[in-house]
DRENBAVO-43873 format. One record per atom (N, C-alpha, C, O): residue in one letter; x, y, z. Coordinates in steps of 0.2 Angstrom, whole numbers, plus 5000, padded with zeros to 4 digits. Each point is the difference from the previous one (the first is absolute). Example, Ala and Ser with C-alpha at 12.3 -4.5 7.8 and 13.67 -1.06 7.14 Angstrom:
<rs>
A506649725039/A499650065000/A500450065000/A500549995003/S499350064993/S500450065001/S499650055003/S500350065001/
</rs>
This chain:
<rs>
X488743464543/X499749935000/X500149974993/X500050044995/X500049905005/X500249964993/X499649984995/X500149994994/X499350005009/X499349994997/X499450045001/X499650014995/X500350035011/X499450045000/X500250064998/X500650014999/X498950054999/X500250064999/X499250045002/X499549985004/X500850074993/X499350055000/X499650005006/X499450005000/X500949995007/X499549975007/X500550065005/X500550024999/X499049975006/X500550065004/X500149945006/X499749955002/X501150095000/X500549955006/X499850025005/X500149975006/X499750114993/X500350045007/X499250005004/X500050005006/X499549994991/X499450005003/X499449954997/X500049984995/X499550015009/X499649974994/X499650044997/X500050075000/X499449904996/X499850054997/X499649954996/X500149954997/X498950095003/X499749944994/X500250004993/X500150054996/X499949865003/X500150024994/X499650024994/X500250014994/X499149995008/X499650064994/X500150075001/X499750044997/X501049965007/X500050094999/X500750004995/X500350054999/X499849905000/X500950014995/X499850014993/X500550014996/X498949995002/X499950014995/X499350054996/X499750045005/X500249974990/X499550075001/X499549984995/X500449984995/X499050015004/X499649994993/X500050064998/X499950055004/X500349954990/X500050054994/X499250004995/X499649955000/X500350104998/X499249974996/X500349994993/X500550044997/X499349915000/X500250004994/X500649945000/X500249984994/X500050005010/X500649995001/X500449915004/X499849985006/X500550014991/X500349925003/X500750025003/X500650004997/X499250025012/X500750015001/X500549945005/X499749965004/X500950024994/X500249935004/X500750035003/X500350054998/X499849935008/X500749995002/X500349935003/X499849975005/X500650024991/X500349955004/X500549995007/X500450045002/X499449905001/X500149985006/X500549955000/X500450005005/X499649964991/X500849995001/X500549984994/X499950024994/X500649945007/X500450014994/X500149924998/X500449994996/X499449965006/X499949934998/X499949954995/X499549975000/X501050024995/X499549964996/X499549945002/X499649974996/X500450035009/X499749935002/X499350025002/X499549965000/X500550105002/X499250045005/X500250074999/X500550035002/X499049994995/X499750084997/X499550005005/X499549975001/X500750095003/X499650035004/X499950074998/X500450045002/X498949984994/X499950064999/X499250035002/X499449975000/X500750105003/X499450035001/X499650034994/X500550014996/X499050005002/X499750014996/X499450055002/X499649995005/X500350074991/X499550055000/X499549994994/X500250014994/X499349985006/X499650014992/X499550065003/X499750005005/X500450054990/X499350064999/X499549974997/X500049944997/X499450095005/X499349964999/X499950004993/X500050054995/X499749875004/X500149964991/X500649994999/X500249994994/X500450025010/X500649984996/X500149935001/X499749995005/X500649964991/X500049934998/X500749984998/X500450034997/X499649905006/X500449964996/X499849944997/X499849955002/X500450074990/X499449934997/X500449935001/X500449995005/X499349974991/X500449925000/X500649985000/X500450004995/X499849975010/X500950004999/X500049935006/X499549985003/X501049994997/X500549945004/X500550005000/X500450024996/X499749965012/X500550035004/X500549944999/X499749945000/X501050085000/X500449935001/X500049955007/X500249945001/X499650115004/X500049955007/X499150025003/X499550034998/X500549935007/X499150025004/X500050065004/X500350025004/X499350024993/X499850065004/X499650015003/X499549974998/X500750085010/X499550035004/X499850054997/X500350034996/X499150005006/X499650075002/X499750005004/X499649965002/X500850105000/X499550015008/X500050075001/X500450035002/X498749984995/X500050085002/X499850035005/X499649995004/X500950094994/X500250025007/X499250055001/X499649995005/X500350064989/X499450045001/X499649994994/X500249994995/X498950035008/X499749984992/X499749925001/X499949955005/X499950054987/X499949924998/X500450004994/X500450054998/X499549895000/X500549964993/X499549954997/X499849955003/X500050064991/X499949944998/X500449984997/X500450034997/X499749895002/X500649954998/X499549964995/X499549985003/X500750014990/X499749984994/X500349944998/X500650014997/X499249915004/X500249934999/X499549984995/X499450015000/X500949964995/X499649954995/X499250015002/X499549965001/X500550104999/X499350014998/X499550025007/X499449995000/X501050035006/X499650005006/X500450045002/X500650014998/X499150045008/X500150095000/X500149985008/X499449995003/X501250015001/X499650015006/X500450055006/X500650014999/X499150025004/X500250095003/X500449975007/X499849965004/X500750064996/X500450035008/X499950065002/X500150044996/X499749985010/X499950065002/X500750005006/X500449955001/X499750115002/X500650005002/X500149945006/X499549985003/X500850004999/X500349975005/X500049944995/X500449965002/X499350024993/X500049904998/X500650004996/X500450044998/X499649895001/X500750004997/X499749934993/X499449985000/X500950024998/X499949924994/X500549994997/X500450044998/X499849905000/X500849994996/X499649954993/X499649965000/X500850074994/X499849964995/X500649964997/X500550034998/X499649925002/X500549954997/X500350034995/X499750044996/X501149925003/X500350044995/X499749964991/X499849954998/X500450104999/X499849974993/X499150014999/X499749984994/X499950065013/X499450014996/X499750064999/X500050045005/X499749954990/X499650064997/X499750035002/X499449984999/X500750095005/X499550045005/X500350084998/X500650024999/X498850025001/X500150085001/X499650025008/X499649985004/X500750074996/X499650055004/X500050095002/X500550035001/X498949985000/X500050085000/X499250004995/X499749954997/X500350125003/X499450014992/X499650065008/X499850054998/X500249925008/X499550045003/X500150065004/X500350054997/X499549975010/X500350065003/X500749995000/X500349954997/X500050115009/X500650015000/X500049935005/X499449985002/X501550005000/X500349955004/X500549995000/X500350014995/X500049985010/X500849985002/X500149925002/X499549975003/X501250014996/X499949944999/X500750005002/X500450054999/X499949895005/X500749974999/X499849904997/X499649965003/X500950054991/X500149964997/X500649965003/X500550035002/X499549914997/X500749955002/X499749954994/X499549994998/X501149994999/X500149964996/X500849955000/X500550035000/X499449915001/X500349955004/X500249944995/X499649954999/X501350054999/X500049944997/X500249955003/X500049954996/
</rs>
């Protein structure tokens, strides 16, 4: 395949099982190979974080297990698994700090 990876051809399979939470630990694999769309799964151990940062294109989250808090100019607000949120490119948001959680990430220029 020329853009996707890491996904299985021959069968399905969920995709919170492609990945494993580690304790302690931010573990990621990527999904595909695009500069234009980053599709990456994401495991965080419980309290593991990613602080403040901006994306060059709008990003999805949509978590697979767990909750997520996502942290904006100053308001905190939780995904639990199945929801999704997308934050525009260029702003300023972290997330993670709480339990464990699994996550796929798209980011779209």
């Amino acid at each position: 395949m020329e853009f996707l990876r890491n996904l299985p051809v021959d069968h399905p399979e969920e995709l919170a099982g492609l990945i494993e939470i580690r304790p302690g630990r931010v573990v990621s694999m990527a999904l595909s190979r695009s500069e234009r769309c980053q599709m990456t799964l994401l495991a965080f151990g419980d309290g593991e974080s990613v602080s403040e940062e901006r994306y060059f294109g709008d990003t999805l989250y949509y978590v697979l297990e767990g909750s997520m808090p996502v942290y904006q100019e100053d308001k905190e607000t939780v995904l639990r698994a199945g929801a999704c949120m997308a934050v525009p490119a260029g702003v300023t948001h972290a997330i993670g700090g709480a339990g464990p959680f699994k996550l796929l990430q798209i980011t779209v220029q």
